[in-house]
Predicted model as a PDB file, atoms N, CA, C, CB and O in Angstrom, pLDDT in the B-factor column:
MODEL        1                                                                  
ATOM      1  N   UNK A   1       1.478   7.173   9.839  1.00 43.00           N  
ATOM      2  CA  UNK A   1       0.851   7.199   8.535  1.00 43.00           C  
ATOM      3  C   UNK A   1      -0.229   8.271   8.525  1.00 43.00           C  
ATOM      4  CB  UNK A   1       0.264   5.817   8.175  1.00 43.00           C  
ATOM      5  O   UNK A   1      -0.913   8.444   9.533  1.00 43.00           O  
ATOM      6  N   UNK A   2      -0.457   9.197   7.123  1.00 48.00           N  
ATOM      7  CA  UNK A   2      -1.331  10.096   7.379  1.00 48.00           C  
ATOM      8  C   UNK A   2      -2.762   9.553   7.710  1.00 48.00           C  
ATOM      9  CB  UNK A   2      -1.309  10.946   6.320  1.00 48.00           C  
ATOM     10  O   UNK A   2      -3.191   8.407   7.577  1.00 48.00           O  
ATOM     11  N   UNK A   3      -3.449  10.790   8.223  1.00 48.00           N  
ATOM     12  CA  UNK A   3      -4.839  10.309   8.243  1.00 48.00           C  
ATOM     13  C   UNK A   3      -5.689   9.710   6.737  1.00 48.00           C  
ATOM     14  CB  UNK A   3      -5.599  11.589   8.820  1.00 48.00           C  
ATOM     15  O   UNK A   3      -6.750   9.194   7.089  1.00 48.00           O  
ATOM     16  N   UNK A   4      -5.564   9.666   5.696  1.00 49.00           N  
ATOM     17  CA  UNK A   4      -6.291   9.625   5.111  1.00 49.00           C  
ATOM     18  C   UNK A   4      -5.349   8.504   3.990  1.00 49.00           C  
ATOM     19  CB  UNK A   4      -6.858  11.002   4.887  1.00 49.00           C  
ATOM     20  O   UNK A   4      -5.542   8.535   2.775  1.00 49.00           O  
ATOM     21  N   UNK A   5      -4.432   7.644   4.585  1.00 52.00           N  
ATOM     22  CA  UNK A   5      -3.547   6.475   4.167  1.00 52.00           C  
ATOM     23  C   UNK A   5      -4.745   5.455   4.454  1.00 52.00           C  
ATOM     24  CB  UNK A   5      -1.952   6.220   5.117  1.00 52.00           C  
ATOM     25  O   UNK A   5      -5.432   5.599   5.465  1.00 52.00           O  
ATOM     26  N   UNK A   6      -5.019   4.247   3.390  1.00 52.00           N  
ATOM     27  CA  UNK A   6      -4.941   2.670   3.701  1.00 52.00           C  
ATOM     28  C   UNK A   6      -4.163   1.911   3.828  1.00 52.00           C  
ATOM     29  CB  UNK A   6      -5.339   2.050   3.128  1.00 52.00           C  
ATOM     30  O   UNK A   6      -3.147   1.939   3.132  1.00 52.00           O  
ATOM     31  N   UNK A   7      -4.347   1.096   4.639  1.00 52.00           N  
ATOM     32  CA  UNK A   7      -3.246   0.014   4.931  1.00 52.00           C  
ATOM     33  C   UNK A   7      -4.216  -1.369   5.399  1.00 52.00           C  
ATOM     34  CB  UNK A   7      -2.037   0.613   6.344  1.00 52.00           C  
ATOM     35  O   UNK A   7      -4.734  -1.541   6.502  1.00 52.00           O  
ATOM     36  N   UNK A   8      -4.266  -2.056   4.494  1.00 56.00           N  
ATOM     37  CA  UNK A   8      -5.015  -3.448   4.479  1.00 56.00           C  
ATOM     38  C   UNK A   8      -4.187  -4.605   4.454  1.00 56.00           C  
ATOM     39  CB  UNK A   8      -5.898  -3.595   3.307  1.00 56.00           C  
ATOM     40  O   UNK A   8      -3.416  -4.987   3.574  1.00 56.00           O  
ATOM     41  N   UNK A   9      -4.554  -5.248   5.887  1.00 54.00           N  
ATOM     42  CA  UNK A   9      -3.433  -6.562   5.534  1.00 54.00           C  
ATOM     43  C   UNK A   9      -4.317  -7.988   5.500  1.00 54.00           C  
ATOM     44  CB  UNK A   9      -2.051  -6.742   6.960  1.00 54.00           C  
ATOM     45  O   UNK A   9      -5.420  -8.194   6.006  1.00 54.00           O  
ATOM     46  N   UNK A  10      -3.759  -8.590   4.997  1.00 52.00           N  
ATOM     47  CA  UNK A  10      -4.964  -9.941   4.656  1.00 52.00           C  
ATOM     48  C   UNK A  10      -3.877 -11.316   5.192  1.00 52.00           C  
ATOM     49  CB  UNK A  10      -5.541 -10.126   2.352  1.00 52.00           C  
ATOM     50  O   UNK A  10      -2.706 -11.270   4.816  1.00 52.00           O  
ATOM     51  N   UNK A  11      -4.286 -12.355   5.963  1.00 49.00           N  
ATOM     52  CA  UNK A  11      -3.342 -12.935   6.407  1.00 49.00           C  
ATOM     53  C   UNK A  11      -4.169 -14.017   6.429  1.00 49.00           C  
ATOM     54  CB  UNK A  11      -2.630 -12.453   7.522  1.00 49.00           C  
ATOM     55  O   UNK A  11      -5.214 -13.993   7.080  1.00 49.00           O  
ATOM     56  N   UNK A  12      -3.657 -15.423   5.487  1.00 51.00           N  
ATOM     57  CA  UNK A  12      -4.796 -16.546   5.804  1.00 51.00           C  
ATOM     58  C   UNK A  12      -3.551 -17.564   5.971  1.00 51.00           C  
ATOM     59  CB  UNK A  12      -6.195 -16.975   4.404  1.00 51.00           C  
ATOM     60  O   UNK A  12      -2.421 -17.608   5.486  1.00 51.00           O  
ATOM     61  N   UNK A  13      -4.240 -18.317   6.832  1.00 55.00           N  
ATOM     62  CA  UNK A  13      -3.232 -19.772   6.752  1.00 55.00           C  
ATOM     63  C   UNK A  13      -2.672 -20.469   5.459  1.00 55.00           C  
ATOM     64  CB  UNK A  13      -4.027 -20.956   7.340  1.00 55.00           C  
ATOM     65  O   UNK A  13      -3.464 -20.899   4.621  1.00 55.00           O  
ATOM     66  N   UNK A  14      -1.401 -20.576   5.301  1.00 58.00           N  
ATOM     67  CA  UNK A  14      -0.730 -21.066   4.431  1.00 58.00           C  
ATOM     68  C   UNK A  14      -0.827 -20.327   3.066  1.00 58.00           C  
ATOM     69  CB  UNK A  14      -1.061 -22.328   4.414  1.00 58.00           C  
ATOM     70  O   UNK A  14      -0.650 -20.989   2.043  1.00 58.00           O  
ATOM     71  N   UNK A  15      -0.990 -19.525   3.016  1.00 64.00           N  
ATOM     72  CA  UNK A  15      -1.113 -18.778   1.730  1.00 64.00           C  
ATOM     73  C   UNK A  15      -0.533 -17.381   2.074  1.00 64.00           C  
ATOM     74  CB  UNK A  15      -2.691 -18.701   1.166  1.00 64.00           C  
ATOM     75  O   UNK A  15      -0.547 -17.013   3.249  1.00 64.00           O  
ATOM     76  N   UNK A  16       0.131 -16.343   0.802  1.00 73.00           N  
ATOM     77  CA  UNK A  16       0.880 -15.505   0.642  1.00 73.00           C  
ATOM     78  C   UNK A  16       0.245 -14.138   2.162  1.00 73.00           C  
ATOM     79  CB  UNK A  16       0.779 -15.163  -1.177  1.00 73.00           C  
ATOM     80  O   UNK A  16      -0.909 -14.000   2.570  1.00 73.00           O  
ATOM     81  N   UNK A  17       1.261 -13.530   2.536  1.00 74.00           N  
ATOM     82  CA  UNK A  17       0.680 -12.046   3.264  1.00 74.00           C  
ATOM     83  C   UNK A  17       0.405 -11.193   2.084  1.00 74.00           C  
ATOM     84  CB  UNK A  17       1.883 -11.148   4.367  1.00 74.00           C  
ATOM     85  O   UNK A  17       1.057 -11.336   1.050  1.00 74.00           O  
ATOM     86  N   UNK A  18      -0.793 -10.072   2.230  1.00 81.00           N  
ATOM     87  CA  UNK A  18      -0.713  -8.866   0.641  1.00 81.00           C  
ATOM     88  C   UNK A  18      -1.150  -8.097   1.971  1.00 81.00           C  
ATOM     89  CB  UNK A  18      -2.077  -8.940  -1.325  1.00 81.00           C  
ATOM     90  O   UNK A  18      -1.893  -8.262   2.939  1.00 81.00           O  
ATOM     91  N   UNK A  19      -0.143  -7.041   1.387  1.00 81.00           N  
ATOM     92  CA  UNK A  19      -0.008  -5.725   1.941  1.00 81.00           C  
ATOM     93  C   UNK A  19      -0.299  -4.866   1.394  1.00 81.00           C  
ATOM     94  CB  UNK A  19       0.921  -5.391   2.260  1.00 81.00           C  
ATOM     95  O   UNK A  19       0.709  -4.463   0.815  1.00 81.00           O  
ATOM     96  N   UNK A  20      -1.746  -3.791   1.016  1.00 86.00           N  
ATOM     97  CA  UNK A  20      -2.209  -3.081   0.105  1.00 86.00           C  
ATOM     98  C   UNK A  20      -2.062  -1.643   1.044  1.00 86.00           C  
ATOM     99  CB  UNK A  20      -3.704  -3.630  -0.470  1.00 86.00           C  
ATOM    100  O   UNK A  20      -2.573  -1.481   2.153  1.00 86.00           O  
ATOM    101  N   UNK A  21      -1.386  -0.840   0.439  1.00 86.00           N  
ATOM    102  CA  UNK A  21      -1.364   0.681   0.651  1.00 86.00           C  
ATOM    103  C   UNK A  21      -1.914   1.624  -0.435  1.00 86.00           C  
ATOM    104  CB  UNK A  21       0.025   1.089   0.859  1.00 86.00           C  
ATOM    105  O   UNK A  21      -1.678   1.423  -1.626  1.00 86.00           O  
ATOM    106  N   UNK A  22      -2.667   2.679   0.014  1.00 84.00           N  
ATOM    107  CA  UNK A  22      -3.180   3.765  -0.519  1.00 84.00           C  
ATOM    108  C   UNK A  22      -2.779   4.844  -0.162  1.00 84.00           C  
ATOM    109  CB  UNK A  22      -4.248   3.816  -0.438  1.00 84.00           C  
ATOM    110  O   UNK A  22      -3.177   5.417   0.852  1.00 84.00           O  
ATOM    111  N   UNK A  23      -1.801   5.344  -1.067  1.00 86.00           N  
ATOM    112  CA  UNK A  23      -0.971   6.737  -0.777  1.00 86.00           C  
ATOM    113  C   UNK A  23      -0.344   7.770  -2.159  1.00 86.00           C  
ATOM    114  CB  UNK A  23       0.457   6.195   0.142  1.00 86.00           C  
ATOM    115  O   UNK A  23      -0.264   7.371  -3.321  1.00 86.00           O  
ATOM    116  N   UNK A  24      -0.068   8.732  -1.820  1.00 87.00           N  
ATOM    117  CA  UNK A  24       1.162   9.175  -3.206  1.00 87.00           C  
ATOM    118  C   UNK A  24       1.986   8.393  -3.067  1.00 87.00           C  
ATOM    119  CB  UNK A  24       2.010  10.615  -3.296  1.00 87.00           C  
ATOM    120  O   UNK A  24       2.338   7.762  -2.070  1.00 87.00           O  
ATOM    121  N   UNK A  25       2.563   8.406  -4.735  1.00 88.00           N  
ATOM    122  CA  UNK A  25       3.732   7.699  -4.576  1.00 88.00           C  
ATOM    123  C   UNK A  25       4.736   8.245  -3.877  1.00 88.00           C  
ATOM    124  CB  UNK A  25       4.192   7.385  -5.648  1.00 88.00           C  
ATOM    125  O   UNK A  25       5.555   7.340  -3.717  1.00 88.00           O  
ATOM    126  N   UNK A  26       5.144   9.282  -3.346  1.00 92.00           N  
ATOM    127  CA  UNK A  26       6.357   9.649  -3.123  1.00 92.00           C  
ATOM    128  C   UNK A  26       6.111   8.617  -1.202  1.00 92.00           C  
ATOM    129  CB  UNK A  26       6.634  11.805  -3.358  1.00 92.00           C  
ATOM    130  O   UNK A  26       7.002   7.880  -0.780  1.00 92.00           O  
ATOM    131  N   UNK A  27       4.931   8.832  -0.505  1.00 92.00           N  
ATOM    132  CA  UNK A  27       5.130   8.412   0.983  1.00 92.00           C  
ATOM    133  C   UNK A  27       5.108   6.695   0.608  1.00 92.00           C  
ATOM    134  CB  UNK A  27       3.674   9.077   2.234  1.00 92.00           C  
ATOM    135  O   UNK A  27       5.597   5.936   1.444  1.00 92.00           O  
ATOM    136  N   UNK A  28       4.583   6.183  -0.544  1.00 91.00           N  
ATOM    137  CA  UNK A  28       4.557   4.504  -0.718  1.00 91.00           C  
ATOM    138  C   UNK A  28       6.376   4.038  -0.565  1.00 91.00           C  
ATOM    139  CB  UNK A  28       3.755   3.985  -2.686  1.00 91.00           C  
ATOM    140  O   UNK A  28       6.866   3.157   0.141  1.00 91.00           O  
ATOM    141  N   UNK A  29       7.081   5.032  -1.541  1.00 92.00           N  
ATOM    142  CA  UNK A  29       8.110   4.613  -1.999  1.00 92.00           C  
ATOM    143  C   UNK A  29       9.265   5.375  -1.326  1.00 92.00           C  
ATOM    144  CB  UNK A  29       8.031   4.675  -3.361  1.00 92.00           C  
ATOM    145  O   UNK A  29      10.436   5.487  -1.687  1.00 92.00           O  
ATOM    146  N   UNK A  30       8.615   5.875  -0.238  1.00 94.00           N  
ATOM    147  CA  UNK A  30       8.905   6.220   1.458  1.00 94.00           C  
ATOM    148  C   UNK A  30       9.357   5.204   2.175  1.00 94.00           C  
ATOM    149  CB  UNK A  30       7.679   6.640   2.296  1.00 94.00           C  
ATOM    150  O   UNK A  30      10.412   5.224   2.809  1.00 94.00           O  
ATOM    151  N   UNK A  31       8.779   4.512   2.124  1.00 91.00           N  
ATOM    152  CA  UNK A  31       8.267   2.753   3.183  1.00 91.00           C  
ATOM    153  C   UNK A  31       8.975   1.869   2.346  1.00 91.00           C  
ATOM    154  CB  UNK A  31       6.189   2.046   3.247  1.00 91.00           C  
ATOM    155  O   UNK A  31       9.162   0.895   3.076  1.00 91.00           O  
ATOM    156  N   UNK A  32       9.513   1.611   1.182  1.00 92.00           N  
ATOM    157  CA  UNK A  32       9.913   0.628   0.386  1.00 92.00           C  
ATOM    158  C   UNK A  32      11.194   0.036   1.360  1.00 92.00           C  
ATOM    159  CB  UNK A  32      10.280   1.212  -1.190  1.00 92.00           C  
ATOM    160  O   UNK A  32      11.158  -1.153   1.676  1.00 92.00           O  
ATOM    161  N   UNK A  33      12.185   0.790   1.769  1.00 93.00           N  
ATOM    162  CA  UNK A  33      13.872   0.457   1.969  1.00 93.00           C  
ATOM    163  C   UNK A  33      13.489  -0.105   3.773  1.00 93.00           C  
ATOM    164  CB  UNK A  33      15.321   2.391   1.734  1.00 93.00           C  
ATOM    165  O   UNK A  33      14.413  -0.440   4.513  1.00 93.00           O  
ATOM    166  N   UNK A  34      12.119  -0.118   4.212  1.00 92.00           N  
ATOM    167  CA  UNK A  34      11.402  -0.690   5.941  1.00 92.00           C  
ATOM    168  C   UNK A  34      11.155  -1.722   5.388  1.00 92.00           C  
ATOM    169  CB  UNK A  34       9.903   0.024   6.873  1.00 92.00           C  
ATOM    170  O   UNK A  34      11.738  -2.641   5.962  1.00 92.00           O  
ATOM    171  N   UNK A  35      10.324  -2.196   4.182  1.00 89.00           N  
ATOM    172  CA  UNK A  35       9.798  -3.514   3.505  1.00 89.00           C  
ATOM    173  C   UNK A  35      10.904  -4.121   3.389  1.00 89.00           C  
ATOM    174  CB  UNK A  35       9.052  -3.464   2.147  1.00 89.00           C  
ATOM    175  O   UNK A  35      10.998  -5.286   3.773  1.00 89.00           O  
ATOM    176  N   UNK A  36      11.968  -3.452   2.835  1.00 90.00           N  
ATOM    177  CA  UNK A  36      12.854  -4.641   2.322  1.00 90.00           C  
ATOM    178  C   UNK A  36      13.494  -5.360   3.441  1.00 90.00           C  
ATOM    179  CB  UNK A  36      14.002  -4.159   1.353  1.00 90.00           C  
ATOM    180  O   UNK A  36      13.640  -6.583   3.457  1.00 90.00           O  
ATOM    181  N   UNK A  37      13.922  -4.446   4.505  1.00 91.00           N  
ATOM    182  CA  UNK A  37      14.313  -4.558   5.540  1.00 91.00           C  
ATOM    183  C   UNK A  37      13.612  -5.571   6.274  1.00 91.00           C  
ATOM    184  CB  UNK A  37      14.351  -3.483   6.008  1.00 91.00           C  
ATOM    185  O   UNK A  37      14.307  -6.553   6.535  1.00 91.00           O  
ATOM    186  N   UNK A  38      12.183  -5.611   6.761  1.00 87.00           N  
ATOM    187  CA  UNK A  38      11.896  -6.407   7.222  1.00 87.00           C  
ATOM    188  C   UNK A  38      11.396  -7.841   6.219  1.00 87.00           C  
ATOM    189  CB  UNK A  38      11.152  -5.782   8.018  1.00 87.00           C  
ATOM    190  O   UNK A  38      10.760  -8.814   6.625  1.00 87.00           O  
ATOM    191  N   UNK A  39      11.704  -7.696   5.383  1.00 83.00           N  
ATOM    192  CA  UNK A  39      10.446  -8.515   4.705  1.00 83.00           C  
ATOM    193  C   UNK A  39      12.040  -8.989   3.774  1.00 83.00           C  
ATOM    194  CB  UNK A  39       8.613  -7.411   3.716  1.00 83.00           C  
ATOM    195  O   UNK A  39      11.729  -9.002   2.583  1.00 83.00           O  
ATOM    196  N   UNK A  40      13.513  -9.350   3.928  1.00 87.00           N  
ATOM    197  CA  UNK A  40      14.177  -9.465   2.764  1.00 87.00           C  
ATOM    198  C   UNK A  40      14.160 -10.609   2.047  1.00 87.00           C  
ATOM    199  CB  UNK A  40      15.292  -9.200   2.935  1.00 87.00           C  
ATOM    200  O   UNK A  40      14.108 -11.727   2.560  1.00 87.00           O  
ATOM    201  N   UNK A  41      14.211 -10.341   0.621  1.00 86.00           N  
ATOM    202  CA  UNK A  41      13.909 -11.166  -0.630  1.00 86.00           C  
ATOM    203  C   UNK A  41      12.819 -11.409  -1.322  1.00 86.00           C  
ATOM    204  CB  UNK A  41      14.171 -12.177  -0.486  1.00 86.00           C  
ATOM    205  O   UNK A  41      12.744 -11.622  -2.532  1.00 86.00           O  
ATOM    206  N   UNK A  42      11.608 -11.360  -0.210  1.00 85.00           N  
ATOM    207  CA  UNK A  42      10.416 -11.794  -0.481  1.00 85.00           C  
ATOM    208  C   UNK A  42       9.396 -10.350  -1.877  1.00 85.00           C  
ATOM    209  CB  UNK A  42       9.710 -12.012   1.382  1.00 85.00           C  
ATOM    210  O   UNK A  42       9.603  -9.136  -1.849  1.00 85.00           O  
ATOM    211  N   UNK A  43       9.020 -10.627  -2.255  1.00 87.00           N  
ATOM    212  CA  UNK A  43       8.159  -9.876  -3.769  1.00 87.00           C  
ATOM    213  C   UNK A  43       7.507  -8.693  -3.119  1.00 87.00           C  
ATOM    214  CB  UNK A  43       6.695 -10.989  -4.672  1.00 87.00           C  
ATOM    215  O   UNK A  43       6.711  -8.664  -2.180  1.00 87.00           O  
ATOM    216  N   UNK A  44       8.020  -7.735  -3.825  1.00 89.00           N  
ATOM    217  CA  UNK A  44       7.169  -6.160  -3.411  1.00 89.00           C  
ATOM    218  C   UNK A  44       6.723  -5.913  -5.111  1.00 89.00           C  
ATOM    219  CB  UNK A  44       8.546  -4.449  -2.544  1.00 89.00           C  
ATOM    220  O   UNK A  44       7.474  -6.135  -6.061  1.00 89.00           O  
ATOM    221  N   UNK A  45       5.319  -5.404  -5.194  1.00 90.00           N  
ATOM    222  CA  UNK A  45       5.032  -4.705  -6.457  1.00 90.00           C  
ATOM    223  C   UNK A  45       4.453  -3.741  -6.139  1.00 90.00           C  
ATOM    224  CB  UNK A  45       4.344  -5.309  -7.421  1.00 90.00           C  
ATOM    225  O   UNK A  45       3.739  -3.909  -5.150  1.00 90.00           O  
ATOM    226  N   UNK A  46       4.449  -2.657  -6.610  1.00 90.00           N  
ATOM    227  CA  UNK A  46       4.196  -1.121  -6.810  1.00 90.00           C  
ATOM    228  C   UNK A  46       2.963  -1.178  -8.377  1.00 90.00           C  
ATOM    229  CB  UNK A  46       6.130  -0.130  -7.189  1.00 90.00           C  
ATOM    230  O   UNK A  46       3.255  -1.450  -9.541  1.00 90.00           O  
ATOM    231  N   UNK A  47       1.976  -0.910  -7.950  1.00 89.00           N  
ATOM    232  CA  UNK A  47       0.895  -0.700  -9.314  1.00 89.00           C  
ATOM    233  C   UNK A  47       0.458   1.295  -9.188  1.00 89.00           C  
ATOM    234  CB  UNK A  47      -1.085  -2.086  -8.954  1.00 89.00           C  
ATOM    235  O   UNK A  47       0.697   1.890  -8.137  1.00 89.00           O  
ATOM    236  N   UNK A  48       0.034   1.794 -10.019  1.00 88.00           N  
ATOM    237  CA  UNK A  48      -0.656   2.890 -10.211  1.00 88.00           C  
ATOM    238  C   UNK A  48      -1.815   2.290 -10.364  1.00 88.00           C  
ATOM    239  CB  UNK A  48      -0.255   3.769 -11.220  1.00 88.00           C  
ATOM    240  O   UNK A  48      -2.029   1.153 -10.783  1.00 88.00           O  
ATOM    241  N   UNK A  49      -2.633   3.176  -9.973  1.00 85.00           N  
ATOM    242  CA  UNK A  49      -4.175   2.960  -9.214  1.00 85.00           C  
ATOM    243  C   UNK A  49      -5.372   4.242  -9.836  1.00 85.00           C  
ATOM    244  CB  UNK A  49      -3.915   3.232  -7.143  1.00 85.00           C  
ATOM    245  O   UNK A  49      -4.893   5.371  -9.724  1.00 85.00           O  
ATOM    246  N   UNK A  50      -6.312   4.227 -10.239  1.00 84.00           N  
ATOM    247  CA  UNK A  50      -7.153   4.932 -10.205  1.00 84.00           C  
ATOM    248  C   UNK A  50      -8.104   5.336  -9.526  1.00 84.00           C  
ATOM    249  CB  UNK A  50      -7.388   4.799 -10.746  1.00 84.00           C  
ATOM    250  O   UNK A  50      -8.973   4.565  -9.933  1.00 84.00           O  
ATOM    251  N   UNK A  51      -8.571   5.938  -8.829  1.00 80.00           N  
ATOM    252  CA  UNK A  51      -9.660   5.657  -7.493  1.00 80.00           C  
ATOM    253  C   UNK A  51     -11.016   6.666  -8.067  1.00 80.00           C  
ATOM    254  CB  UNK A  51      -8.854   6.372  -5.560  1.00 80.00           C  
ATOM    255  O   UNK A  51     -11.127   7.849  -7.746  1.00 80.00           O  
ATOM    256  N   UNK A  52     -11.630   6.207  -8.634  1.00 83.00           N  
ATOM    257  CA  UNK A  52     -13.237   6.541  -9.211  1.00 83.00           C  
ATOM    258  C   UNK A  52     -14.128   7.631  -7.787  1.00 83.00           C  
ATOM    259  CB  UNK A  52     -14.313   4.508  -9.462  1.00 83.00           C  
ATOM    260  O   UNK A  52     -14.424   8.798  -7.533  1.00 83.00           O  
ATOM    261  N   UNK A  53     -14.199   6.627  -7.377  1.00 81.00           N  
ATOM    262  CA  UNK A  53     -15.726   6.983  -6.049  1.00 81.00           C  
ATOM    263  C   UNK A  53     -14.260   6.106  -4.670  1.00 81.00           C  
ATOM    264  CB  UNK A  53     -18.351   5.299  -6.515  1.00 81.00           C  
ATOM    265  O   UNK A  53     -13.189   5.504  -4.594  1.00 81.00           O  
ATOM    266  N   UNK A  54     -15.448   6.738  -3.869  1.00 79.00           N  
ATOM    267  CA  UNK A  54     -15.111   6.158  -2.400  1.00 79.00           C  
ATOM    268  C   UNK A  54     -15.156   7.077  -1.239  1.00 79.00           C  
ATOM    269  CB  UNK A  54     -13.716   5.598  -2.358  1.00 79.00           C  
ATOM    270  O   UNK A  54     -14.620   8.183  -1.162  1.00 79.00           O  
ATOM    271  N   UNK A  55     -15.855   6.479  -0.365  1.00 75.00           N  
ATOM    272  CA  UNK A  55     -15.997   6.965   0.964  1.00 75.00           C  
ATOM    273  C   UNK A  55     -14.570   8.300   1.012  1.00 75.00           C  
ATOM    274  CB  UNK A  55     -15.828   5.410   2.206  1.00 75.00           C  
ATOM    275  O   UNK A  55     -13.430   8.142   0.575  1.00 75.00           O  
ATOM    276  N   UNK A  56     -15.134   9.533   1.678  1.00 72.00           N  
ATOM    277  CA  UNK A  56     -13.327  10.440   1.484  1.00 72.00           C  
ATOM    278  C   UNK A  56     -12.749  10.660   0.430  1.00 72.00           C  
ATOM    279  CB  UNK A  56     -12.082   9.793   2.018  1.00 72.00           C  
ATOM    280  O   UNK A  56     -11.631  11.163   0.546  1.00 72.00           O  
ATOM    281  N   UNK A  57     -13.332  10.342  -1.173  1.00 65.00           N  
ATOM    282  CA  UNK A  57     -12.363  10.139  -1.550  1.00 65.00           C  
ATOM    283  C   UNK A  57     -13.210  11.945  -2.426  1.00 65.00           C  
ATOM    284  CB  UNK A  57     -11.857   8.365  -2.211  1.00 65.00           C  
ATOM    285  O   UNK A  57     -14.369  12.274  -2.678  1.00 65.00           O  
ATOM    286  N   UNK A  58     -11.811  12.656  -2.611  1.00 68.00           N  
ATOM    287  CA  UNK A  58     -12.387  13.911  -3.558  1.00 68.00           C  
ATOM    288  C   UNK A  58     -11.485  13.936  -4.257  1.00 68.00           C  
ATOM    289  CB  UNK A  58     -12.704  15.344  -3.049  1.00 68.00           C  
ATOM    290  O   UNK A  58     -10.391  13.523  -3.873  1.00 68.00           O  
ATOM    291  N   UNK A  59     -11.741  14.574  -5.853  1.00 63.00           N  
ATOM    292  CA  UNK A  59     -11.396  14.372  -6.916  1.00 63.00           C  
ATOM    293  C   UNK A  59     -10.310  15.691  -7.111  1.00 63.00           C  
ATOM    294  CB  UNK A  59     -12.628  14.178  -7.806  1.00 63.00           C  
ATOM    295  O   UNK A  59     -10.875  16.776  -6.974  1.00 63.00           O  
ATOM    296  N   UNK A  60      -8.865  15.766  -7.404  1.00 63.00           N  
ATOM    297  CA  UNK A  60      -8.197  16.662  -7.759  1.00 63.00           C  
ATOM    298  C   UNK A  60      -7.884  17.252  -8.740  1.00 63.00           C  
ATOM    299  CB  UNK A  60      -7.597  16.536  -7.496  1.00 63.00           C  
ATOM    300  O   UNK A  60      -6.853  17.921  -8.812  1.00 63.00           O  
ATOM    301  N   UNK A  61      -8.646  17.125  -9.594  1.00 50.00           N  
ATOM    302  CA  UNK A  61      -8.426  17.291 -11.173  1.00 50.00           C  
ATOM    303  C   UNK A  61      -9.609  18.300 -11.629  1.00 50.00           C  
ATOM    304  CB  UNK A  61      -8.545  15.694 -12.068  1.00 50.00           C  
ATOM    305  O   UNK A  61      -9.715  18.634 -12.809  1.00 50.00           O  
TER     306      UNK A  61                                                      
ENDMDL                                                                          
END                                                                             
C-alpha cells in the first residue's frame, strides 16, 4: 500500500469489522475483487470523501 494510504481497522467483540481506506479511487477499487475474495457475501460500501485539513494532507485543486 502506498505511503500515504489509510487503512483503519476497528474490531470489537460481537459487533460488525469496518474497514476504512483512504485512497484514489482507482487503487480502492484495486482491492475490491481481494475483499470479495476473502470476505465472500459479507457488505462492502464505497463512499466519496472530502478531506478538508489533516496531518499530510495538501490540497490539489
Amino acid at each position: 500500500m502506498r505511503e500515504n494510504s489509510y487503512l483503519k481497522i476497528i474490531y470489537l467483540t460481537n459487533l460488525p469489522v469496518i474497514i476504512q481506506a483512504v485512497d484514489r479511487e482507482e487503487k480502492i477499487r484495486d482491492i475490491i475483487p481481494e475483499l470479495k475474495r476473502i470476505l465472500p457475501g459479507k457488505l462492502i460500501i464505497i463512499e466519496d470523501i472530502e478531506i478538508v485539513s489533516g496531518e499530510r494532507f495538501t490540497e490539489t485543486s
